[in-house]
C-alpha positions in Angstrom: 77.4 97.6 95.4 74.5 98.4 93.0 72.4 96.0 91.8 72.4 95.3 88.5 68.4 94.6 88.0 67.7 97.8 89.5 70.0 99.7 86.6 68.3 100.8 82.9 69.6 102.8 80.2 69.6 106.3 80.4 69.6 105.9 84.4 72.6 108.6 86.0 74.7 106.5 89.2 76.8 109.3 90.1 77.8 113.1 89.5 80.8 114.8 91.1 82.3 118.3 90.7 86.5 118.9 91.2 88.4 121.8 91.4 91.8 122.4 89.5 93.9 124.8 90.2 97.2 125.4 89.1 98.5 124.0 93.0 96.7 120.8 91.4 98.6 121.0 88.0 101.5 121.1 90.0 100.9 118.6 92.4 99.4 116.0 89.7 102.9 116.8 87.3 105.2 116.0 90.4 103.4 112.8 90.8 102.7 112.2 87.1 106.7 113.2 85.8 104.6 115.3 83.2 106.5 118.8 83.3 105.2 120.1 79.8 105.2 124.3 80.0 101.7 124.1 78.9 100.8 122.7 81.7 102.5 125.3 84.2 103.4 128.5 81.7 101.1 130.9 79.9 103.6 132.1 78.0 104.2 128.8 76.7 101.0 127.5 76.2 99.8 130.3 74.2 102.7 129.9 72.0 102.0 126.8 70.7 98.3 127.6 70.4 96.6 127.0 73.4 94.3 129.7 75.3 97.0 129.3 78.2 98.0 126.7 80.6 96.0 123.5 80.8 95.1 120.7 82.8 96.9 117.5 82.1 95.0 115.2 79.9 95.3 112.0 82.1 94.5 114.1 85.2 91.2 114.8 83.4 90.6 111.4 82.8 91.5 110.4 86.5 88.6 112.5 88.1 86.3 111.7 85.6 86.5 107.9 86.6 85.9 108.9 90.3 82.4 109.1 90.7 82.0 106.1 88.9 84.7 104.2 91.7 82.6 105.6 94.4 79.3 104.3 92.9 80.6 100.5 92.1 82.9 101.0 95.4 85.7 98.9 93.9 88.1 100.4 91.5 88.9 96.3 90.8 85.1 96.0 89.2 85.9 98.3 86.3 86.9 96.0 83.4 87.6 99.1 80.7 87.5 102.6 80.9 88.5 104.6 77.3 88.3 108.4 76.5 89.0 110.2 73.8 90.6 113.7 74.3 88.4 116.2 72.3 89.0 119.9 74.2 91.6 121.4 76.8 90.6 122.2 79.7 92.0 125.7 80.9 93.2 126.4 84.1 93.5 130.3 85.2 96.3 131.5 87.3 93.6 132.8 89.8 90.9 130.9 90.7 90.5 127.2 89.8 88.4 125.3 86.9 85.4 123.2 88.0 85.0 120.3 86.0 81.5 118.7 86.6 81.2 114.3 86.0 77.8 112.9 84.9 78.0 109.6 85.0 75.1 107.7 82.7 74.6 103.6 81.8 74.9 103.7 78.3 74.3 99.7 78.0 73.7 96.6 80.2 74.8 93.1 79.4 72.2 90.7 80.8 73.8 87.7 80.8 77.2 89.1 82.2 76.1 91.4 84.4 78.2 94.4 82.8 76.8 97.6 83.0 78.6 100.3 80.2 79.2 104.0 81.8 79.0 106.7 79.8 80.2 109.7 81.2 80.0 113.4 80.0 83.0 115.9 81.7 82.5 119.2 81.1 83.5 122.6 82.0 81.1 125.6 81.8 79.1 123.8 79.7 81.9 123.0 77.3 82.3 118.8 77.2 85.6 117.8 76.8 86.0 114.5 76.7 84.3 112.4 73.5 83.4 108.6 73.7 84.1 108.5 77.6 83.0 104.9 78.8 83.8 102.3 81.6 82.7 99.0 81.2 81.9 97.6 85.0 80.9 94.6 86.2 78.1 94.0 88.6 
């Protein structure tokens, strides 16, 4: 567990790198129910605007709360976690997309012993998730 007088602003806890693939888009829509044909056909995807098939939204936000679950090393001592969806993130049919976590304290509560998580998730250098944050509690 970290300790909260050892945290300041500015101060990275954690980075982690995942692979998606389209086995993972699969895998995450039979778990998820979510079988939208952006998520699976190019075809699809491209006809409603997309650059082709996608990674589910919620799937992104899953991995990007990881590295902060394996810093605080209990998913119980996050209080809030909120993103807001900003860019897609494309998912070839060969090969896989590496999305890369940077997790950052944005804020720390003194007298409650919170720390705020800001976290920056990004593909080839393209972020695309805005106002990611966890509140935790330490």
């Amino acid at each position: 567990m970290p300790n909260f007088q050892e945290l300041s602003v500015g101060q990275v806890v954690a980075e982690q790198s995942f692979e998606v693939s389209r086995d993972s888009l699969v895998r995450y829509a039979g778990a998820s129910g979510d079988f939208n044909p952006i998520h699976y056909r190019e075809d699809f995807a491209q006809s409603v605007g997309l650059p082709g098939v996608i990674a589910h939204g919620m799937l992104t936000m899953g991995l990007s709360i990881q590295p902060v679950v394996s810093w605080i090393g209990d998913a119980a001592k996050i209080l809030d976690y909120g993103v807001r969806f900003t860019k897609p993130v494309p998912v070839s049919g060969s090969g896989s997309t590496t999305l890369k976590v940077v997790a950052t304290i944005g804020a720390l509560d003194e007298e409650s012993q919170r720390a705020r998580v800001d976290l920056t998730t990004s593909y080839e250098e393209t972020t695309v998730l805005g106002k990611a944050q966890a509140w935790v509690q330490l």
